[in-house]
Phi, psi and omega in degrees: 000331187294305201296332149338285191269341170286324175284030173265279164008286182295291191305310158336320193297300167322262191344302184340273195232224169249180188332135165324166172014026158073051177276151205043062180282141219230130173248213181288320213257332186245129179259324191346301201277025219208292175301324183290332191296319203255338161265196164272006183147157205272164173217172190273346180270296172294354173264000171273315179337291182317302188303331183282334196253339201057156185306346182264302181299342197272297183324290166355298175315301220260336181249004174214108170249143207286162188310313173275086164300125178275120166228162214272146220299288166013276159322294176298284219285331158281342172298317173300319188276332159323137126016260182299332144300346168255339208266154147292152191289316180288347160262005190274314161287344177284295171321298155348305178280340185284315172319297177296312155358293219265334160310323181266000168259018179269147195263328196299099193310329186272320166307284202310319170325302191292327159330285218278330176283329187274310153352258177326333187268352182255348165298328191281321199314300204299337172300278179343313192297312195292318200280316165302318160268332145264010165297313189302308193304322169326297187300326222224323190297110189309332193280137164227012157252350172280342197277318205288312178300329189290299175331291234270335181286302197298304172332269207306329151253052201300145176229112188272127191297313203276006167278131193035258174263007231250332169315314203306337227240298180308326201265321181286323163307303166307284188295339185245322147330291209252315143348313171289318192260349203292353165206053166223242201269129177291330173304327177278012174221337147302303170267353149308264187329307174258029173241012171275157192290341187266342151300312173304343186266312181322304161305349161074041173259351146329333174259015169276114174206161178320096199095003180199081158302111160250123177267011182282329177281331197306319177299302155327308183295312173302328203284298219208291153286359166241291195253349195029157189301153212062016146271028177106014219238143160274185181284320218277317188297334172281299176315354199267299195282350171266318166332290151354296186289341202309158186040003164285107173230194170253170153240155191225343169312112208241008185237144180278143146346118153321079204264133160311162174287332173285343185260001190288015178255344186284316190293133183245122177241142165234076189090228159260023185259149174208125148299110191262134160305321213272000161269353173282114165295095165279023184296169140297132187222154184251082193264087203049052167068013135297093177291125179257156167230179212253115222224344209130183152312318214300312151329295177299328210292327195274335176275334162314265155003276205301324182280323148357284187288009198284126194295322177318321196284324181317313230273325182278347156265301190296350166268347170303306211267358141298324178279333189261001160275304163318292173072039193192175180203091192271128184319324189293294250244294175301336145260037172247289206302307171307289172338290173319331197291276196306317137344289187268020193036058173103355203282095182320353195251334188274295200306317160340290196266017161271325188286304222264015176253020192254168201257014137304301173337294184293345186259336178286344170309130157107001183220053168211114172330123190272128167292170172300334176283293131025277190296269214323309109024263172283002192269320178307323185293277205284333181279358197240307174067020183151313210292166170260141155242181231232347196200141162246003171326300204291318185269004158288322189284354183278306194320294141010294198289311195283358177081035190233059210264132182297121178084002162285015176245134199279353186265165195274359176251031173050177215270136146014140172213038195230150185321308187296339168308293212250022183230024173261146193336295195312292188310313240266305188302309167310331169296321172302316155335296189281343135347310203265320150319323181283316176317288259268295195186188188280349155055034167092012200265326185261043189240108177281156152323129185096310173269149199290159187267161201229046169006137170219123164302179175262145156241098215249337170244084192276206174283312206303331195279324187254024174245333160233331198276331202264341170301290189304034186250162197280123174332268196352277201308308173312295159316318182296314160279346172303338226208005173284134209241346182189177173287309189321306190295306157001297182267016169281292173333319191281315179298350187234014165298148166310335189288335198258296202301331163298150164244000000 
């Protein structure tokens, strides 16, 4: 009952507001609340790091990162034995489709059942693969604002895995798409994103061709990646712009179309993405008052660019990477942040470091809900401090519970990013649930596949907790723990504090 009534307590604390007295308020002297923001959750190793480099040099650090995150070989040697690390994507889906293929040409109904099972089941593996490694980098990877940016990217250029062939697809999206580009130009990471085949396929522009128009991606892209809605863009600019898209699709074929000679200098194969000419509207076409002439790929790839510099497209990303820093988008701020945008033709880091250097920001530590990936996340960063674990299931599966399942939301405008989305009774309680799980022990986290399991308690009252954490704490909370029967309960109470659930 105590543990009952204290986490009644705590959550009454939430709601209210934010963390109690302005926990982890951030001074000259503590980077802690600086560091939880900007990573996925503090370790005892990234708040010495910060502290060794000071907030200017780390931040620094942290928005131009060296290209290769080093990770500890553990870590690395599982990410290397997936699948999807050793195959290429384009044989990883072809191979996919023969599989599934040749399971549904079986005549025998219990042989084809068990085909088709085996099937789904290496499709759910490869969604899991993906989700598994980027969890792991989330938990171990020194750049942790590029890891933190890829989420916010993948988001923002959301693909849900289980339509159609796209399990197959995500793990190469994420890593070659969206990663790479997560903090350099934003134009160079809009066509990274929307010429990859599991957009196009999320978006049905494979089924765009001349004479059979589909608007559903031209719309989006203006809608949600780029200029966002209500910034001026018309019905007529999206036909204009699903023309544009016409014959961009995928392919699983390895021999090109059959072409007229005029049209065989127009086809483009990149991979599984493939421009057929002969599915293309070469017309003149008017896109926000841009004449395109019929060029091609080279269309789309020039329209893209233009909507990039667009002041809608500055403006509607900095209030997204304001509300998901923040949790708020203050006009002022948002308009600085554009500026930079535009300034810098896109440069996400410049944009970034307008963010993190305005005293929204700075006033916003310690009071911006942490989402489900967020908690879950950081409770593992902190309760592990380092340690590599052996299984990421158990925290795919809390994530899941918590109503964030990775690569799972099906509309292209991806999950929430504004507090009130993860801060309702309903969210509170389930965290708490999983609080008292995440406390209780390691729940499988050190059980490789296959293998035996290597228990670990959780140590949530480390150095770092009696060196940064526990002086910023709320009477409230401080009673609350104060009042824990054993460690298990200790860290239930602390995973279901206002100071923790805040970032």
């Amino acid at each position: 009952m105590i543990a009952g009534r204290t986490q009644l307590v705590l959550a009454a604390a939430l709601i209210a507001g934010s963390a109690p007295g302005g926990a982890f308020a951030a001074s000259a002297q503590d980077v802690a609340p600086l560091v939880d923001r900007v990573t996925w959750g503090d370790t005892s190793q990234s708040v010495a790091e910060a502290e060794r480099l000071g907030p200017e040099r780390w931040l620094k650090q942290q928005l131009h990162p060296s290209a290769q995150a080093v990770l500890p070989a553990p870590v690395q040697a599982q990410i290397d034995a997936l699948r999807i690390s050793t195959t290429p994507v384009a044989k990883l889906v072809v191979d996919m489709d023969a599989q599934g293929k040749a399971a549904g040409k079986l005549q025998d109904p219990t042989e084809r059942q068990a085909a088709q099972s085996a099937y789904q089941k290496a499709m759910y593996d490869l969604r899991q693969q993906a989700a598994s490694r980027s969890l792991l980098r989330d938990l171990y990877s020194p750049n942790q604002l590029q890891e933190q940016m890829t989420w916010f990217w993948f988001n923002h250029f959301n693909v849900q895995a289980d339509k159609r062939d796209i399990r197959a697809m995500v793990g190469d999206y994420e890593d070659q798409a969206i990663r790479p580009h997560a903090l350099g130009k934003f134009k160079d990471l809009l066509k990274a994103a929307d010429l990859h085949p599991a957009m196009l396929r999320y978006l049905d522009n494979d089924q765009n061709a001349v004479g059979h128009i589909n608007e559903n991606y031209a719309r989006e892209i203006l809608e949600l990646h780029t200029m966002g809605v209500g910034s001026g863009y018309s019905q007529q600019d999206v036909e204009q712009m699903a023309r544009v898209l016409t014959g961009v699709g995928v392919s699983l074929n390895p021999d090109p179309p059959k072409l007229k000679p005029q049209q065989q200098g127009f086809y483009v194969r990149r991979g599984l993405m493939e421009f057929n000419p002969a599915r293309h509207d070469f017309g003149e076409k008017v896109v926000l008052g841009r004449k395109i002439s019929g060029t091609g790929l080279s269309e789309f790839e020039s329209t893209l660019d233009a909507l990039a510099r667009q002041p809608a497209t500055a403006k509607h990303i900095s209030t997204k990477l304001a509300l998901y820093f923040i949790g708020d988008a203050p006009p002022a701020l948002v308009d600085k942040m554009s500026a930079t945008f535009l300034r810098s033709d896109g440069d996400i880091a410049e944009t970034l470091n307008t963010l993190f250097h305005s005293d929204a920001f700075r006033a916003s530590l310690g009071k911006k809900v942490k989402d489900p990936v967020h908690y879950v996340v950081s409770a593992v960063r902190l309760a592990y401090d380092g340690r590599p674990i052996a299984n990421t299931g158990p925290m795919r599966g809390w994530i899941d519970r918590l109503g964030q399942s990775l690569y799972g939301r099906e509309t292209p405008d991806g999950y929430p990013l504004e507090d009130t989305a993860w801060s309702g009774p309903g969210q509170l309680t389930a965290m708490f649930e999983l609080a008292r799980q995440i406390g209780s022990g390691s729940s499988g986290l050190f059980k490789p596949d296959g293998g035996e399991d290597q228990p670990a308690f959780p140590q949530l009252q480390n150095a770092l907790y009696y060196a940064r954490t526990k002086d910023h704490l709320s009477p409230q909370t401080q009673t609350a723990l104060a009042q824990a029967k054993s460690s298990a309960e200790w860290n239930t109470f602390f995973l279901s504090s206002p100071e923790f659930l805040h970032r």
